[in-house]
C-alpha positions in Angstrom: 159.1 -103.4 -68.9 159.9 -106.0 -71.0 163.2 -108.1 -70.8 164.4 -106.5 -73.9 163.9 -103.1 -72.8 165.3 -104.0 -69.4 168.7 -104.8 -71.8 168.2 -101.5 -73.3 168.3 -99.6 -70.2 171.4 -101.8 -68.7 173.1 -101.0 -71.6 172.6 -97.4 -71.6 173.7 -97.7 -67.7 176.8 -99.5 -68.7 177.3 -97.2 -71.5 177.3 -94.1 -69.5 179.5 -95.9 -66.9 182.2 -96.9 -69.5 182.4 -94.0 -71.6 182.6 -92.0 -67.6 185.7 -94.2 -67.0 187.2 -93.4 -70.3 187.2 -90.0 -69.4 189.0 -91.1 -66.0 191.3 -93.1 -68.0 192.2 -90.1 -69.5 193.1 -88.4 -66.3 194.7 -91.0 -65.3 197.6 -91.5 -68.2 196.5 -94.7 -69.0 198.0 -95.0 -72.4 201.3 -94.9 -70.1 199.9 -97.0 -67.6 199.4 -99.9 -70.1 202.2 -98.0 -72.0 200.1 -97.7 -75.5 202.3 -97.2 -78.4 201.2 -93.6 -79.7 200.2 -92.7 -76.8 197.1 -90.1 -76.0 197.0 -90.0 -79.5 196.0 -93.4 -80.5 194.3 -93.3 -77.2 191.8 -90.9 -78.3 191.7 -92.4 -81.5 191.1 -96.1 -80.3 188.4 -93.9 -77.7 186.4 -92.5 -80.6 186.1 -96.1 -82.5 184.9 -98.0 -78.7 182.4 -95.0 -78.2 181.5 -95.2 -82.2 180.8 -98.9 -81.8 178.9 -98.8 -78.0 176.8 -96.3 -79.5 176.1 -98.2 -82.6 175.2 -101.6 -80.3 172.9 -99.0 -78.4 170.8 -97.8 -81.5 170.9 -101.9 -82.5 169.7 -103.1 -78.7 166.9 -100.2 -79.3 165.4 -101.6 -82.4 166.1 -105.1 -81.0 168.1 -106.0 -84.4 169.4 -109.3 -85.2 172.4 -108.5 -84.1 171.1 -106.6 -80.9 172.3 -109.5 -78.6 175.7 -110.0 -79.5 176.0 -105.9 -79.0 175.2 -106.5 -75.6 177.4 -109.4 -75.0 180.3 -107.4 -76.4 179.5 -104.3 -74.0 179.1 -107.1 -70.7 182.3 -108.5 -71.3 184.6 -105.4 -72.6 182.9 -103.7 -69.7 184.0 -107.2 -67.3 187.5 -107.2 -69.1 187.7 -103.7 -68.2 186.5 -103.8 -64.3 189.0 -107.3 -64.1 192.0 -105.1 -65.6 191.8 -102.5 -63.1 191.0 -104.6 -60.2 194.1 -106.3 -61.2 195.9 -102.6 -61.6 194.2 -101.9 -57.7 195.5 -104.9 -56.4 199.0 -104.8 -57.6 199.1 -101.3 -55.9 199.0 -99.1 -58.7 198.2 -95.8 -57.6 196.3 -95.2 -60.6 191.9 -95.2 -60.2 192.0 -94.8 -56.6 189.9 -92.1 -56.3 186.4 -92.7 -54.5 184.8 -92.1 -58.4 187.3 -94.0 -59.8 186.9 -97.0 -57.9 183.0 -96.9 -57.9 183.4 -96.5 -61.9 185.0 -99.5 -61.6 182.8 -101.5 -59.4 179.6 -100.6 -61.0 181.3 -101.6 -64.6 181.6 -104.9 -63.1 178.3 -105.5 -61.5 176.2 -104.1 -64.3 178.5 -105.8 -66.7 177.4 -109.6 -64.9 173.4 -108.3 -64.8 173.6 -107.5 -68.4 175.1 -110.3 -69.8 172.7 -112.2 -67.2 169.4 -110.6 -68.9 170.8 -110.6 -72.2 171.4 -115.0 -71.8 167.7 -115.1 -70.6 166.3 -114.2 -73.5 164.8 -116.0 -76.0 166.7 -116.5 -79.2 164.2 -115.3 -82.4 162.7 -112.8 -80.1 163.9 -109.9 -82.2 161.7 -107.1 -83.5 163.6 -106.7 -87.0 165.8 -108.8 -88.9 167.4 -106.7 -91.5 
């Protein structure tokens, strides 16, 4: 397997991982939690454009577009923005995401966040299959 399908399958993972937190987010209130004006509403809403937009990066990591990198570099660090935010949330002693899934959501957001954007750096620049 080649490093840029290794990307493709760390973003898949990470994917899965995210949009499986989202749904957790959504058990856990957090449009209260980070009080969201609009609440589940524009929470859903602002849900459907992230999952709209991971899901367009996956179909440009697959084809290895020109803009296939930056995809996953945006994925790595909302997914490391994400993990950080909640870590925070944990520490502070928020009882929100405390669950065993919860918290191994978050974990494995993190660590797969840092090996994606790890592989993702290692690769050459100009390396890409298409550049439409």
């Amino acid at each position: 397997m080649g490093k840029r399908d290794f990307v493709a399958s760390l973003y898949l993972v990470n994917a899965v991982v995210l949009i499986a937190h989202e749904i957790d987010s959504a058990y856990w209130h957090e449009w209260e939690l980070l009080t969201l004006p609009g609440g589940i509403q524009l929470f859903v809403i602002l849900n459907m454009v992230l999952i709209g937009v991971v899901l367009w990066g996956y179909r440009s990591v697959i084809l290895w577009t020109h803009r296939a990198r930056s995809y996953s570099y945006l994925l790595a660090v909302l997914g490391i923005f994400a993990a950080l935010l909640h870590g925070a949330l944990l520490a502070s002693g928020a009882p929100e995401f405390r669950l065993p899934t919860s918290v191994a959501l978050i974990f494995a957001t993190f660590v797969i966040s840092v090996w994606q954007l790890i592989v993702t750096a290692r690769i050459p620049k100009g390396s890409g299959r298409h550049h439409w």
